[in-house]
C-alpha positions as CSV (number, residue, x, y, z in Angstrom):
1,X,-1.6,11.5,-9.7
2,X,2.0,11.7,-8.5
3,X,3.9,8.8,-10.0
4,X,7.6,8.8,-9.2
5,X,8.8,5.1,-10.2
6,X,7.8,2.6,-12.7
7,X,8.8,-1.1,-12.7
8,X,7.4,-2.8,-16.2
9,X,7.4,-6.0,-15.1
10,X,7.8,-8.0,-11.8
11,X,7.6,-11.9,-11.3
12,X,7.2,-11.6,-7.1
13,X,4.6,-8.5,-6.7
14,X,1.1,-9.7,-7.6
15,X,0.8,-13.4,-6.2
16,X,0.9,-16.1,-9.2
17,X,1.1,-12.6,-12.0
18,X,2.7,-10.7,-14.6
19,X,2.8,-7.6,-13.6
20,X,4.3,-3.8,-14.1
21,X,4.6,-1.8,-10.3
22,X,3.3,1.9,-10.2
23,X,4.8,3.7,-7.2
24,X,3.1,7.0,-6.3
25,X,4.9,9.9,-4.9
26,X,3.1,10.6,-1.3
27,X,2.5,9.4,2.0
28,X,0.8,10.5,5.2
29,X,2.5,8.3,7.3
30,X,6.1,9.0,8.6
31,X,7.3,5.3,9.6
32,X,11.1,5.4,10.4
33,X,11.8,2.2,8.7
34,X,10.3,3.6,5.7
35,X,12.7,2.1,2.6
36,X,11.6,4.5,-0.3
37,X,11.7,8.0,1.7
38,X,12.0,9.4,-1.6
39,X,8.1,8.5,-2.6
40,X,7.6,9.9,1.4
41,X,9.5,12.9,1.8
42,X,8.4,16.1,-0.5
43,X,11.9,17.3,-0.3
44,X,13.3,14.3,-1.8
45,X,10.8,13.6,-4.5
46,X,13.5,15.1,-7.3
47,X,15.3,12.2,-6.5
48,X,13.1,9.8,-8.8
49,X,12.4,11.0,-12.5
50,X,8.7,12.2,-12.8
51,X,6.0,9.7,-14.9
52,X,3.5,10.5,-16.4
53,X,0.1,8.8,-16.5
54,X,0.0,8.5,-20.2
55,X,3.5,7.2,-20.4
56,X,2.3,4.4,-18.1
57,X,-0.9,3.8,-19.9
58,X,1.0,4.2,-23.1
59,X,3.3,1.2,-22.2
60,X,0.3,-0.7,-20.5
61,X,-1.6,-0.5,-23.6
62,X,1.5,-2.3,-25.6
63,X,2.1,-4.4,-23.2
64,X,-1.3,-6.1,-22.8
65,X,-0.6,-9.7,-24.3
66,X,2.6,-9.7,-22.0
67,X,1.6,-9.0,-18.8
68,X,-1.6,-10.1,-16.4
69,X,-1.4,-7.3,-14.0
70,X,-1.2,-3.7,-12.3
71,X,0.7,-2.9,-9.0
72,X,-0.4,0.2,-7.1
73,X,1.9,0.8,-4.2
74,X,4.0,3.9,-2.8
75,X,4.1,6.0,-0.6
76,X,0.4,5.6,0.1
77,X,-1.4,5.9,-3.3
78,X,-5.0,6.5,-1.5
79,X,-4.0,9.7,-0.9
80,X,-4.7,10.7,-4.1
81,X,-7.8,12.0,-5.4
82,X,-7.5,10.5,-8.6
83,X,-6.8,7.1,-7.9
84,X,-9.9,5.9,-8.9
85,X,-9.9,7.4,-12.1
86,X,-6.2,6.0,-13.0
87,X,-7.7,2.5,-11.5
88,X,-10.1,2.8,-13.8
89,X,-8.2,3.4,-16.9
90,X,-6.0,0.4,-16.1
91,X,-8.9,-1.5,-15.7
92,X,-10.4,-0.6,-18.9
93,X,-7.2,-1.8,-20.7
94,X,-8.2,-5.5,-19.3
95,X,-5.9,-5.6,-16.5
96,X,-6.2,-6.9,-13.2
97,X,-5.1,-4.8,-10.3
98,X,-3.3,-4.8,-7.0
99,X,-3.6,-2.2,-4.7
100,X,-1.2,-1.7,-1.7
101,X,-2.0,0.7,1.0
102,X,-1.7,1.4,4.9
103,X,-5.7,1.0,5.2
104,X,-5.7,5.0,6.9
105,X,-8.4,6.4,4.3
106,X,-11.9,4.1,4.2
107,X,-13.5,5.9,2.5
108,X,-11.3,6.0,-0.8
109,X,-11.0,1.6,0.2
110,X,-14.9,2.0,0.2
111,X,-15.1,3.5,-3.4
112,X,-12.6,1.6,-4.9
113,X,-13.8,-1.8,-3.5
114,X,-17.4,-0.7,-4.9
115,X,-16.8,0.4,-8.3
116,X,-14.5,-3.2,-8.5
117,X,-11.6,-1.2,-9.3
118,X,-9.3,-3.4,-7.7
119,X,-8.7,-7.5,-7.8
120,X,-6.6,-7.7,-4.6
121,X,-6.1,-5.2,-2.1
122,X,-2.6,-5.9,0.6
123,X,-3.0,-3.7,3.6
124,X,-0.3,-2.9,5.9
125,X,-0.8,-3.4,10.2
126,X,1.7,-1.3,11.5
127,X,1.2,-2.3,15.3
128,X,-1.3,-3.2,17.8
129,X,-4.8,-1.4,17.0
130,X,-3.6,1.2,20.0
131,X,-3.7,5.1,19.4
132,X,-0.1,5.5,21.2
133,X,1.5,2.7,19.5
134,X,0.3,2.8,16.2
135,X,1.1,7.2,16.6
136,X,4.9,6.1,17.6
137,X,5.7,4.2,14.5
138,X,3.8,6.1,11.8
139,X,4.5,9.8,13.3
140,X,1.0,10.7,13.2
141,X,-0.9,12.1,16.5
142,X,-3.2,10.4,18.5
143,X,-5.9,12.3,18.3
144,X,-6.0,11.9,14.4
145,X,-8.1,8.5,14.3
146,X,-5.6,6.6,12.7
147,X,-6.3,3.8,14.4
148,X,-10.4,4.1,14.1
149,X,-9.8,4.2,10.3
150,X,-7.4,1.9,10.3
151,X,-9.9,-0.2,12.0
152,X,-12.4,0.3,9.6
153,X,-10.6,-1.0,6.7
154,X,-9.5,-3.6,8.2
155,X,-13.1,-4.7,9.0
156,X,-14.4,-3.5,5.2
157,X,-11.6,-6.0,3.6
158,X,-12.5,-8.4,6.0
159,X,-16.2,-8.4,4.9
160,X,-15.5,-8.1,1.5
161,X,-15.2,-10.1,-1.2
162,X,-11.8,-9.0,-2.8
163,X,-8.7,-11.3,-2.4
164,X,-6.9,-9.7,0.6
165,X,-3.7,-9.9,2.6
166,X,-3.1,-8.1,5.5
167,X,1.0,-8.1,6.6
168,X,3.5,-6.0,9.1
169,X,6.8,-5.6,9.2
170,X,8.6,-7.1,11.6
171,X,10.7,-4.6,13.3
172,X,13.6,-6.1,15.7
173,X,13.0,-4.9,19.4
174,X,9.9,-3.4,18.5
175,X,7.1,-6.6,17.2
176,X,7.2,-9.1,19.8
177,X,5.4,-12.1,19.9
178,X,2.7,-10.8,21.9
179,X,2.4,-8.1,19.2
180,X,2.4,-10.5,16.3
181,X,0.1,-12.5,17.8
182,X,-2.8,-9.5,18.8
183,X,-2.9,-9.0,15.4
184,X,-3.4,-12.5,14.0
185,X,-6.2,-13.1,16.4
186,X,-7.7,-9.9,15.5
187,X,-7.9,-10.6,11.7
188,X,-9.0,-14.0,12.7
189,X,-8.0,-17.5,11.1
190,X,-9.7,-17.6,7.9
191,X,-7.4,-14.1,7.4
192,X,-4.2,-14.2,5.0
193,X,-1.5,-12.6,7.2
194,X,2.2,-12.4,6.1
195,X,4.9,-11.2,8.9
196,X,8.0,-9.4,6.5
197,X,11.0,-9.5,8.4
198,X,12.8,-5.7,8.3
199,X,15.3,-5.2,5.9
200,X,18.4,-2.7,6.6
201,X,19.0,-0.6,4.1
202,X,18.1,3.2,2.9
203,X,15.4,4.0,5.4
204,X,13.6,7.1,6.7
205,X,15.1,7.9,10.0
206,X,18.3,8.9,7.7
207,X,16.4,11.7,6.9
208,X,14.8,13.0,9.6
């Protein structure tokens, strides 16, 4: 496990929690509007310290009468092969955990949700579920399957038990209305769905 930022606590990341924010260094998705290109980009990696598990698990350990919860963002942290094993070990220090991801591996969702090695699970919608549009914002081809897997997790969330929230980003020019609304009706009324406007700032494009 890659870890390349650690926030100890946060007030605004886990809904109605306490809870520290564990970014992991990594992400197969190469969205242009991407604001942390240095938990993307290999190259830029150097520019966050390195953390290491234990130190996290160290502090979490300390830490367990103060705070309620666990963030796992990125990058995209299902890329990893251990996640499940760090989930665990969070879990095991009696903490509730919040996984963020962009819903493009199933079959790491299908695990995790499983073995109940999350609480809540947000999951990003890029775009419409279209192999052309969903290819132009996050770089990768069309003939990968994004969207099939994409689809997938949306659909394993939706039938799930875990607390879920499904959100986009809102990109000027790019999300109309019409997009906005595909996607509501798609994930259906009883769905939690945020819309985050876009944010200018340090973004990935400046590195491309």
């Amino acid at each position: 496990m890659q870890i390349g930022g650690f926030v100890k606590q946060s007030l605004i990341d886990y809904p109605g929690k306490i809870a520290a924010i564990v970014f992991t260094q990594g992400c197969n998705f190469r969205c242009g509007y991407c604001h942390n290109p240095g938990l993307v980009l290999p190259e830029l990696f150097h520019q966050n310290q390195a953390i290491s598990v234990n130190e996290v698990l160290c502090y979490l350990q300390e830490r367990k009468d103060w705070l309620d919860g666990v963030v796992v963002t990125g990058g995209e942290p299902t890329i990893h092969k251990d996640l499940p094993e760090f989930l665990k070990k969070i879990k095991n220090l009696g903490y509730l955990v919040k996984l963020d991801t962009n819903g493009s591996n199933p079959s790491m969702l299908e695990h995790i949700i499983k073995e109940s090695l999350a609480d809540y699970i947000a999951m990003d919608i890029k775009t419409t579920l279209n192999a052309t549009n969903y290819s132009q914002i996050t770089g990768i081809g069309e003939s990968d399957g994004i969207t099939e897997k994409v689809i997938a997790s949306i659909d394993m969330l939706k039938n799930s038990n875990i607390e879920t929230e499904f959100r986009t980003t809102k990109l000027p020019g790019i999300h109309t209305s019409d997009i906005l609304n595909f996607i509501l009706d798609y994930l259906g009324k009883n769905s939690r769905y945020t819309v985050n406007d876009f944010r200018d700032g340090e973004i990935l494009s400046s590195y491309n």
